[in-house]
N, CA, C and O atoms as CSV, one atom per row, in Angstrom:
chain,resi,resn,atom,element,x,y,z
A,1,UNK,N,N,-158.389,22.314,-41.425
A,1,UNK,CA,C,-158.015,23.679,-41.656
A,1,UNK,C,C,-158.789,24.305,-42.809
A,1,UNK,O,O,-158.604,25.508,-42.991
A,2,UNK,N,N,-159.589,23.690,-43.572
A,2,UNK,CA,C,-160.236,24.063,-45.001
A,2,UNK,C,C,-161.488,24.968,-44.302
A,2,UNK,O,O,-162.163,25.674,-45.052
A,3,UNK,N,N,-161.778,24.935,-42.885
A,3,UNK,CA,C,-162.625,25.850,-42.419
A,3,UNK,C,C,-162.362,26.968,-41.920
A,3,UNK,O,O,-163.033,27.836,-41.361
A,4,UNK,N,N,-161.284,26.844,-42.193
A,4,UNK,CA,C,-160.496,28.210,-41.147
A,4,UNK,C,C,-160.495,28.874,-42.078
A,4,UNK,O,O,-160.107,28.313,-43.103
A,5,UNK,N,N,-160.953,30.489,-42.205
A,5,UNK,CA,C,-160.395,32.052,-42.849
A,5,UNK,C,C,-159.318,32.267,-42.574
A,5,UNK,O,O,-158.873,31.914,-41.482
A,6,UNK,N,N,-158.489,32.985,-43.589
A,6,UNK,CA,C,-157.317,33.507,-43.344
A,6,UNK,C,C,-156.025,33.086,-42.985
A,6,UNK,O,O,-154.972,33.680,-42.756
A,7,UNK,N,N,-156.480,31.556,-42.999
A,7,UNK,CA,C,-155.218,30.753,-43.036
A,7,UNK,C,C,-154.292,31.018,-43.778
A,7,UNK,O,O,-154.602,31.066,-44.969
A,8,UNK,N,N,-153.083,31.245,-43.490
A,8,UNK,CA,C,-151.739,30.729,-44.308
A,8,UNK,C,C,-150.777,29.889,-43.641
A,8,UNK,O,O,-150.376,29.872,-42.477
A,9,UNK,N,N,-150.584,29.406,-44.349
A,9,UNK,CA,C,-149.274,28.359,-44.056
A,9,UNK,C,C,-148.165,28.997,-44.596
A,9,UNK,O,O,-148.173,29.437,-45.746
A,10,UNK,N,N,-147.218,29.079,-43.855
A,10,UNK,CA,C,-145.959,29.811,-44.499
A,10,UNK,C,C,-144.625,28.614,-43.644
A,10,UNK,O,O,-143.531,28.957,-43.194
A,11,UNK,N,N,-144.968,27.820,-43.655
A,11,UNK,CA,C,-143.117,27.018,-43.546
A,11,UNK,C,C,-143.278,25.435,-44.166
A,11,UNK,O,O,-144.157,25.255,-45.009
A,12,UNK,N,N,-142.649,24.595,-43.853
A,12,UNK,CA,C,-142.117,23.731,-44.386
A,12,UNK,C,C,-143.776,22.113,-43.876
A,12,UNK,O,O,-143.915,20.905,-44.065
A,13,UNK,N,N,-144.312,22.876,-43.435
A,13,UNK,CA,C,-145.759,21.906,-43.017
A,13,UNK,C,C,-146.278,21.989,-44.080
A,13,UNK,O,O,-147.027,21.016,-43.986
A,14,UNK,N,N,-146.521,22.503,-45.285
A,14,UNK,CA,C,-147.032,22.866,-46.864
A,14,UNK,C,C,-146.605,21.712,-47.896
A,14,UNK,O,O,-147.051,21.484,-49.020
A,15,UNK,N,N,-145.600,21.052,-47.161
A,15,UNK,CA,C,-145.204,20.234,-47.850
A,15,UNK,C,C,-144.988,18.799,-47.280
A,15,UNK,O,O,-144.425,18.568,-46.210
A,16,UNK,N,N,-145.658,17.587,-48.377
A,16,UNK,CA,C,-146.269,16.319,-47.738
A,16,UNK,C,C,-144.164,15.956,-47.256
A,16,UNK,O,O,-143.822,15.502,-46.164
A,17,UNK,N,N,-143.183,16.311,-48.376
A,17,UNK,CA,C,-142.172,15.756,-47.969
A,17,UNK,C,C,-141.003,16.217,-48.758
A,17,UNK,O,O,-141.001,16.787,-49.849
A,18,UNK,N,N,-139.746,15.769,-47.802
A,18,UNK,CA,C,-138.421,16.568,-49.078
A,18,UNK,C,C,-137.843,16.049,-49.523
A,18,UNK,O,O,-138.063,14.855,-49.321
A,19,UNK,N,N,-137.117,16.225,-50.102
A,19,UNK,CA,C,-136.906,15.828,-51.440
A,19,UNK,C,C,-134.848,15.332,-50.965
A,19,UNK,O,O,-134.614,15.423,-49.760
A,20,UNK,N,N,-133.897,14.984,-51.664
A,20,UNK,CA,C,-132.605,15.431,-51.096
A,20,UNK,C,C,-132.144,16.703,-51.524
A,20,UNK,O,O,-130.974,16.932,-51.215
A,21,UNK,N,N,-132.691,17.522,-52.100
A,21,UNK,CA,C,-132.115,19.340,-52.369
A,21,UNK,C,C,-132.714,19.843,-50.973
A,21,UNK,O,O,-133.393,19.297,-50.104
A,22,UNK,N,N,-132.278,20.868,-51.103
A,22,UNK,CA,C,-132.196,21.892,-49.956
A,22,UNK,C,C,-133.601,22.742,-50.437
A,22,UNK,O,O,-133.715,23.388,-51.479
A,23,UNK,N,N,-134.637,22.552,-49.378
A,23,UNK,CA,C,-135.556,23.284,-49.671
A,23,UNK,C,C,-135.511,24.894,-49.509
A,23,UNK,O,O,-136.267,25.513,-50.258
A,24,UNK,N,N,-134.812,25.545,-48.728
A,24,UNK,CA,C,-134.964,26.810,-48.213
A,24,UNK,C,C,-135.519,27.522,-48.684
A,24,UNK,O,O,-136.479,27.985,-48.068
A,25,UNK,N,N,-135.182,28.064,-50.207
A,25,UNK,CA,C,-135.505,28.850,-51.330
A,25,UNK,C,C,-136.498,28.371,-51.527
A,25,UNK,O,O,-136.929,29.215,-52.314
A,26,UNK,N,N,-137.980,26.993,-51.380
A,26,UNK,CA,C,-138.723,26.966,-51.983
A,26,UNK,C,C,-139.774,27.658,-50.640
A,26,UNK,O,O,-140.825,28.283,-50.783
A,27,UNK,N,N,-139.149,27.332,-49.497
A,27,UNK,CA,C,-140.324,27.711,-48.309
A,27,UNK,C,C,-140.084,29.495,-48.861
A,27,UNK,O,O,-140.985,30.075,-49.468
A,28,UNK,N,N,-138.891,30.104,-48.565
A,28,UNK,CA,C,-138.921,31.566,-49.079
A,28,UNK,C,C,-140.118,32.258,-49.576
A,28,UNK,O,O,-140.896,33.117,-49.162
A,29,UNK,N,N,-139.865,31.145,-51.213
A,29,UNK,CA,C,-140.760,32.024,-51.918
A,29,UNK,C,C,-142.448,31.542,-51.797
A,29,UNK,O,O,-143.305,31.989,-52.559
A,30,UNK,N,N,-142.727,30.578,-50.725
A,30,UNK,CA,C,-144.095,30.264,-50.887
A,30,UNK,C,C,-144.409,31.279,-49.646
A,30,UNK,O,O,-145.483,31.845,-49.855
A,31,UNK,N,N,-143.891,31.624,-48.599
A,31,UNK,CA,C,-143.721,32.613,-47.754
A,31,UNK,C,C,-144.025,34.064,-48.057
A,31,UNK,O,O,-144.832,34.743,-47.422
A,32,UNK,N,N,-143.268,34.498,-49.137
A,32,UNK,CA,C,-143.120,35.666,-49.664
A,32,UNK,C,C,-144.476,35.556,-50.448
A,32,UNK,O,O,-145.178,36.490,-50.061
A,33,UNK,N,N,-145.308,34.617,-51.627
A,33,UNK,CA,C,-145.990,34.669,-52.558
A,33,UNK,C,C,-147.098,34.527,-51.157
A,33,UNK,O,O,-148.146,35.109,-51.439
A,34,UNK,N,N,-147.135,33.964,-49.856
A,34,UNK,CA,C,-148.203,34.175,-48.774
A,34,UNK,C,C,-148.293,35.314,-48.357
A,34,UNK,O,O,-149.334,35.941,-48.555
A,35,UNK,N,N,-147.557,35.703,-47.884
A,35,UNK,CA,C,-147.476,37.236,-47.508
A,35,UNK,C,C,-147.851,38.501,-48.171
A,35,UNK,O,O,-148.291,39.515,-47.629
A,36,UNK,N,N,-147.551,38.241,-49.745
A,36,UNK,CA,C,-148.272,39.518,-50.780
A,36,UNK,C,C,-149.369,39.114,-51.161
A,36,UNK,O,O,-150.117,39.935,-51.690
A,37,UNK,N,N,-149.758,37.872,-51.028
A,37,UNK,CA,C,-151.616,37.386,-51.289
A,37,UNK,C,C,-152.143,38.368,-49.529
A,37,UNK,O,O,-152.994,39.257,-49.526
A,38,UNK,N,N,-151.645,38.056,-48.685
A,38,UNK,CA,C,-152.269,38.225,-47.381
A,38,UNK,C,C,-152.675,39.951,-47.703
A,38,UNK,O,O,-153.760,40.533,-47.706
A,39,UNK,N,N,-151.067,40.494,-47.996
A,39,UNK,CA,C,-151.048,42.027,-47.921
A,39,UNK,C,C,-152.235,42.586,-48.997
A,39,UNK,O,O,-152.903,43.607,-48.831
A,40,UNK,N,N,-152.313,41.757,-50.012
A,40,UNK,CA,C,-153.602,42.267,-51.341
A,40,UNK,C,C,-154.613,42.343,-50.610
A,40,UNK,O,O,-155.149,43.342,-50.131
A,41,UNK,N,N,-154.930,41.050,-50.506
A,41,UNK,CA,C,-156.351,40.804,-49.272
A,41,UNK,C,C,-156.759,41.730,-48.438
A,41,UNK,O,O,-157.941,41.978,-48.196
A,42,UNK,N,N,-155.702,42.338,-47.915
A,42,UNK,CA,C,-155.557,43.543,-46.661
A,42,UNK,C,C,-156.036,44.515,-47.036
A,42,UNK,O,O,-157.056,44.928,-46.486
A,43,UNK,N,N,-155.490,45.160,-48.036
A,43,UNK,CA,C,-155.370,46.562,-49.066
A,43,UNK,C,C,-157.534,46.387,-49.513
A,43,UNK,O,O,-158.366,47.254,-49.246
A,44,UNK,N,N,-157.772,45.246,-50.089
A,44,UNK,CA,C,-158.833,45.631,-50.821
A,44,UNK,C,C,-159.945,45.355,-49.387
A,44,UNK,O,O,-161.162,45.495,-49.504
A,45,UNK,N,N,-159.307,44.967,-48.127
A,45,UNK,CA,C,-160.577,44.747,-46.965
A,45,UNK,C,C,-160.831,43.212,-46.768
A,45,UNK,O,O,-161.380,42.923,-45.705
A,46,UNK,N,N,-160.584,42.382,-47.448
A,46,UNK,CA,C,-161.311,41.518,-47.021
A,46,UNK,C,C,-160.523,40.443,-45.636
A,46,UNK,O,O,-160.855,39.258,-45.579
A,47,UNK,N,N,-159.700,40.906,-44.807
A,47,UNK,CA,C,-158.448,40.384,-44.176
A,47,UNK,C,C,-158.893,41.174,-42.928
A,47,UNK,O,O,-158.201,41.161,-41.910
């Protein structure tokens, strides 16, 4: 995947493994922090 443009990963494949807490809140915010990198990207063209 290190050749691929524009990749994001946004769920729980980002991570080699879990932990016993409840991940939810961590996929969320790596989701959310993917999504406003994607949307920047967008805004200045390069997406």
């Amino acid at each position: 995947m290190h050749n691929c443009k524009n990749l994001f990963v946004k769920d729980g494949a980002c991570m080699t493994s879990t932990s016993t807490e409840n991940s939810s809140l961590t996929f969320m915010a790596l989701t959310a922090r993917a999504d406003n990198h994607a949307f920047e990207e967008m805004k200045k063209g390069n997406i």
